[in-house]
C-alpha positions as CSV (number, residue, x, y, z in Angstrom):
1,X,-115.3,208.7,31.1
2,X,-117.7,207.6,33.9
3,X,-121.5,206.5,32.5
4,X,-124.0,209.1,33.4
5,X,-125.7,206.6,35.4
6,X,-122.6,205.8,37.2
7,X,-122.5,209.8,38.2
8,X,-125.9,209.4,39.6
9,X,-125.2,206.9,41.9
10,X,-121.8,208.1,42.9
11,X,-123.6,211.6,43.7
12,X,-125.9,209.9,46.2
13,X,-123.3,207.6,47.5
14,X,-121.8,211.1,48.9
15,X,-124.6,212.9,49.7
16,X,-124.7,209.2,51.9
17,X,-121.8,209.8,53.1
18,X,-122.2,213.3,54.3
19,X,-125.4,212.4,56.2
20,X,-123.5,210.0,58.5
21,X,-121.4,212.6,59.6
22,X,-118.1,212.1,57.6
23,X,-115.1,214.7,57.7
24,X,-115.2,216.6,53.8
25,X,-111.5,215.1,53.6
26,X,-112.7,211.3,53.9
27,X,-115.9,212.1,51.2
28,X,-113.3,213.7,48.5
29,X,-111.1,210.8,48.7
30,X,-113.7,208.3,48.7
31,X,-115.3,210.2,45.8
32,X,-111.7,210.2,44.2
33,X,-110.9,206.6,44.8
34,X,-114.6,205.4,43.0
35,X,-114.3,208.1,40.3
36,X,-111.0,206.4,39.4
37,X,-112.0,202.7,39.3
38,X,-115.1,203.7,36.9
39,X,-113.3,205.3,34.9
40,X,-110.9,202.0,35.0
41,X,-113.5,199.8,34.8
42,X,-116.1,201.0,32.7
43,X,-119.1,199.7,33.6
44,X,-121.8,200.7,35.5
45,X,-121.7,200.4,39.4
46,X,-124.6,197.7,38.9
47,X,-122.7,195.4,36.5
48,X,-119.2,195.7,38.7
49,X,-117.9,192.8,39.8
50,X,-115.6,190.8,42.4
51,X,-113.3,190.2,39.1
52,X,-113.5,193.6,37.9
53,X,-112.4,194.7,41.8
54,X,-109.6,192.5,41.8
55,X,-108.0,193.2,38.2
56,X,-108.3,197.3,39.3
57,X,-106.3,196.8,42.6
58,X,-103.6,194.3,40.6
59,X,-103.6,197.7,38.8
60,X,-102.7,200.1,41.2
61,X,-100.7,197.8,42.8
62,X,-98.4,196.7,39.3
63,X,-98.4,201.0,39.2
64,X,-96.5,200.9,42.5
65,X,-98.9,202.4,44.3
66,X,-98.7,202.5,47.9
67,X,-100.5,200.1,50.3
68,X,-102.0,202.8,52.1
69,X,-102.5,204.1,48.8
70,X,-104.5,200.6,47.5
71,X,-105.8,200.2,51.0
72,X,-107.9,203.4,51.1
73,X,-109.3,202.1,47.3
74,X,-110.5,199.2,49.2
75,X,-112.3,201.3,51.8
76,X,-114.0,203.8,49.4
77,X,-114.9,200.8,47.2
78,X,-116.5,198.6,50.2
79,X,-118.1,201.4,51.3
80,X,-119.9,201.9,48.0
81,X,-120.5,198.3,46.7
82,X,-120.9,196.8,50.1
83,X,-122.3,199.0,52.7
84,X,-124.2,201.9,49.8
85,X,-125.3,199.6,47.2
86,X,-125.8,196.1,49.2
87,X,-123.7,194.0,46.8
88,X,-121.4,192.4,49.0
89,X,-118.6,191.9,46.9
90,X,-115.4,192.5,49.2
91,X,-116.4,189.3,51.7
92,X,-113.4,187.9,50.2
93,X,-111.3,191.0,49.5
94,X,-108.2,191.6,52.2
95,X,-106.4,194.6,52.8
96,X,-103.0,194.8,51.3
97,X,-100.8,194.4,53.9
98,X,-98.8,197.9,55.0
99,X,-95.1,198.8,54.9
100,X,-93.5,198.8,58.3
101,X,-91.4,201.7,58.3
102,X,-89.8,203.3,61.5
103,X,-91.3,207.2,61.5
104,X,-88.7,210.1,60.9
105,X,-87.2,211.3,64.1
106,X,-85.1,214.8,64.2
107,X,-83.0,215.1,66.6
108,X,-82.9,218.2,69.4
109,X,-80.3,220.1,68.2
110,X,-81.7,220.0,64.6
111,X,-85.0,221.4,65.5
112,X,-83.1,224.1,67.6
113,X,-81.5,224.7,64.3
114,X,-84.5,224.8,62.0
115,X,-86.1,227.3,65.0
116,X,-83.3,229.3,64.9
117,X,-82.7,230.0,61.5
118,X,-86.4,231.1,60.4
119,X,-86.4,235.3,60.6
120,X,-90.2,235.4,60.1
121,X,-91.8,235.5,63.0
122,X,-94.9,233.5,62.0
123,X,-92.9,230.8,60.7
124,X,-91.0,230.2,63.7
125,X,-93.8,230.2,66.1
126,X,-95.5,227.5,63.3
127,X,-92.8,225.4,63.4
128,X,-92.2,225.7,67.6
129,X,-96.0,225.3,67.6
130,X,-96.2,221.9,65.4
131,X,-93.1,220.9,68.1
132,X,-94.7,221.8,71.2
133,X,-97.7,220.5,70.7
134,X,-97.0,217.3,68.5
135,X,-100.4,218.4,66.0
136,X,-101.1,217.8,62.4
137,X,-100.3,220.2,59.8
138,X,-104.3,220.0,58.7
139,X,-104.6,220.6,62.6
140,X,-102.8,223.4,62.9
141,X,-104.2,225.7,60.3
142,X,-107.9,225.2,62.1
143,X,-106.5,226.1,65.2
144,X,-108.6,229.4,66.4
145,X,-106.9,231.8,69.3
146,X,-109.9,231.4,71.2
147,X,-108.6,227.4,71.5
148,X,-105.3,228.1,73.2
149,X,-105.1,228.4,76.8
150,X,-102.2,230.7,76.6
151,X,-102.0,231.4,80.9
152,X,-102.2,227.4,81.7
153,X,-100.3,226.2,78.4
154,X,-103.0,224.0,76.3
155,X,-104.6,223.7,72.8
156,X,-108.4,222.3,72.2
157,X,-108.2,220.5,68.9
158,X,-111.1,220.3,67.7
159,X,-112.4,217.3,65.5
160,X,-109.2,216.3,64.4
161,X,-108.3,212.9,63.2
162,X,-111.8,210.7,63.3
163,X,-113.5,214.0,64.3
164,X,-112.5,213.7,67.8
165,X,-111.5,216.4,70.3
166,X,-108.8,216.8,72.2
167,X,-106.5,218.6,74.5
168,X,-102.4,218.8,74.2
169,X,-100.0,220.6,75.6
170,X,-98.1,224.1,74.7
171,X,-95.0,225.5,76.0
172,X,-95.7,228.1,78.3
173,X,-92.7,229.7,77.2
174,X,-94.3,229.4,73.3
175,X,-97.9,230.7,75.1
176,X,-95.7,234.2,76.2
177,X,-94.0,234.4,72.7
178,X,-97.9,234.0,71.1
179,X,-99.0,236.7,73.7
180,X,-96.7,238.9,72.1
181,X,-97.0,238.1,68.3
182,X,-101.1,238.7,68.8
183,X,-100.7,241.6,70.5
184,X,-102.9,244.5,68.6
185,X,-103.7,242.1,66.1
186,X,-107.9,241.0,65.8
187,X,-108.0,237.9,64.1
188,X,-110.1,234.0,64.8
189,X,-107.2,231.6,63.4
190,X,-103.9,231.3,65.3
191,X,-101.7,231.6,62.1
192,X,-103.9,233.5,60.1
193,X,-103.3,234.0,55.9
194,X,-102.6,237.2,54.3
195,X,-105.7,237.0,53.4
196,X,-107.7,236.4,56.8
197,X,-108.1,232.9,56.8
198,X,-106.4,229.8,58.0
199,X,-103.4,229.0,56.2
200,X,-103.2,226.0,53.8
201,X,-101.5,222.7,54.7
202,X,-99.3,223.3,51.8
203,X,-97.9,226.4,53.0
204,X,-97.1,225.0,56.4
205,X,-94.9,222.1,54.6
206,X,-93.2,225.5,52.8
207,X,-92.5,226.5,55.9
208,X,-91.0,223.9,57.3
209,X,-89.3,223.0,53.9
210,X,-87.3,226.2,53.9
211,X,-86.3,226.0,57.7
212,X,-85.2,222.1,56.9
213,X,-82.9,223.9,53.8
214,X,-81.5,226.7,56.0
215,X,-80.9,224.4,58.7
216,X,-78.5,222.1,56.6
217,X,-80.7,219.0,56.9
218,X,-80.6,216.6,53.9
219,X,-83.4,214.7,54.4
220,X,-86.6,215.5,53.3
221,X,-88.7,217.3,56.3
222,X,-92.2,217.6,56.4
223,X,-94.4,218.6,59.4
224,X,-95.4,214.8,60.4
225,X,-91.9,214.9,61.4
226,X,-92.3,217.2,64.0
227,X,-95.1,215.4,65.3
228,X,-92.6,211.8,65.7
229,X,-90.7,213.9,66.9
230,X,-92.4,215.5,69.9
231,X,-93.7,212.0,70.6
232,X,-90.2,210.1,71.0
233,X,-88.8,213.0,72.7
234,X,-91.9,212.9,75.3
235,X,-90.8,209.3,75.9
236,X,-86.9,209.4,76.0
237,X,-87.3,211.9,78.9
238,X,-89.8,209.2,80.7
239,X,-93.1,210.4,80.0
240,X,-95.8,207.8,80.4
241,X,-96.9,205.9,76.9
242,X,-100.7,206.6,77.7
243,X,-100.2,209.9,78.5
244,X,-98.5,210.8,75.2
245,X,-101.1,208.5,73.6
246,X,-104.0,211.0,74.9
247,X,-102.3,213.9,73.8
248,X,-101.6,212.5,70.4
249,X,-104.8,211.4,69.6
250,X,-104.3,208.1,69.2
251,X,-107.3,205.5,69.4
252,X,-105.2,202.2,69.8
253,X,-102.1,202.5,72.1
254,X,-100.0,200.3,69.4
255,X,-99.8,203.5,67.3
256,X,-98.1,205.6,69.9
257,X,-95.6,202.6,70.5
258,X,-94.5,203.1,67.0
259,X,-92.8,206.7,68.2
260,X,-91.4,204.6,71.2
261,X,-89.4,202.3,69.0
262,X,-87.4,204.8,67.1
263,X,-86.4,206.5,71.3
264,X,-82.9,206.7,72.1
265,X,-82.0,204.0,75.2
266,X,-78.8,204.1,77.0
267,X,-77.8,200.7,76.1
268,X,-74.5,201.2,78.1
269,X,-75.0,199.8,81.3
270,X,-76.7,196.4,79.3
271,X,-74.5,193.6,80.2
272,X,-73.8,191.2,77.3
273,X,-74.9,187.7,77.6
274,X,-71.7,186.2,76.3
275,X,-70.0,187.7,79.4
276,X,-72.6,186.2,81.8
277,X,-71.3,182.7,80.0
278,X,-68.1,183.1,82.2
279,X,-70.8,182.6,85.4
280,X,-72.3,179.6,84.8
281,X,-70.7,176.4,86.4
């Protein structure tokens, strides 16, 4: 149970937050992530201290939380006690360091597969749409029909990750199968719901769920994948690193070299340095 004073300050800390101009998604979790370590901690924001930081995050850690998980405690919690409240109490307090994992790839032929086993015809253009374009799922579901360039084969995303915007790329091929699926149809959002809204992100990872299952693929699919996926393909077939940097999104250039990493090279034609032994004099 958070102290009723502890409420007060929290509610101003967002109210902070949303005057600077954050997304709603980075307020939530930030109003999460302090909710939580009151209620840990017990005390009121004013009596917290470095201690009472570091015993919570030995916490979350000892639960097996996530890095990313901890790390965005950290940030919510800086942001609070540091930059809201002036009490400078993370000068000392690193991030936890993340797991290096290579991102899930699928292959060509299994997102052929996945395409071509979806009979709905909103699911399948979702899925050749997350492909094409190499978006987020919490992209996707904002994305209006008046964004797409559907004669010159491009999509405005607008204030995606970081509240930037952006253009990428769509298949013109997709653009003519989109031409066809709006046709007599009056609605703002690409995909819309059943009930004339965007869809949810959740029912975007259904989507691609069931075409993972009918496809055969064990692994557990969700739509980042599709994203990796566009990305690595972009850059086996020799498209340029910056250029599939600006049409990710990505701010630093070492993020898009993650994709790169998990490429297919021809490592046929590499001649083995043992052999070259045979050379030297």
């Amino acid at each position: 149970m958070i102290k009723l004073d502890a409420k007060i300050y929290l509610k101003r800390f967002l109210e902070e937050l949303k005057l600077r101009g954050l997304s709603k998604d980075t307020i939530e979790a930030y109003g999460y992530a302090n909710s939580k370590f009151l209620e840990f901690i017990k005390k009121e924001p004013k009596y917290v201290t470095r201690r009472d930081i570091k015993n919570y995050l030995h916490y979350l850690i000892d639960k097996n939380n996530k890095p990313k998980t901890v790390n965005l405690s950290i940030a919510a919690m800086k942001s609070f006690y540091d930059e809201f409240m002036g009490r400078r109490l993370f000068s000392r307090i690193r991030r936890v360091k993340p797991e290096k994992r290579m991102p899930v790839v699928l292959s060509k032929q299994e997102i052929k597969k996945m395409i071509e086993v979806i009979s709905n015809e909103k699911h399948r253009l979702i899925i050749k749409f997350l492909y094409s374009t190499g978006v987020r799922a919490g992209e996707l579901i904002k994305v209006r029909v008046a964004d797409v360039d559907l004669e010159n084969g491009f999509v405005r995303i607008l204030q995606g990750k970081g509240k930037k915007d952006r253009l990428t790329t769509v298949s013109i091929e997709l653009c003519n199968e989109i031409k066809e699926y709006l046709k007599d149809k009056e609605q703002e959002f690409l995909f819309e719901s059943n009930r004339r809204g965007h869809p949810t992100v959740r029912s975007v990872e259904e989507t691609v769920k069931k075409a993972s299952t009918l496809a055969g693929i064990k692994r557990s699919i969700f739509p980042h994948v599709f994203r990796a996926s566009f990305a690595t393909h972009l850059y086996e077939d020799g498209t340029q690193l910056q250029k599939i940097q600006k049409l990710m999104g990505h701010q630093s250039p070492r993020t898009t070299f993650e994709y790169a990493k998990t490429a297919n090279v021809n490592i046929i034609d590499v001649e083995n340095p043992l052999d070259k032994l045979k050379m030297i004099d």
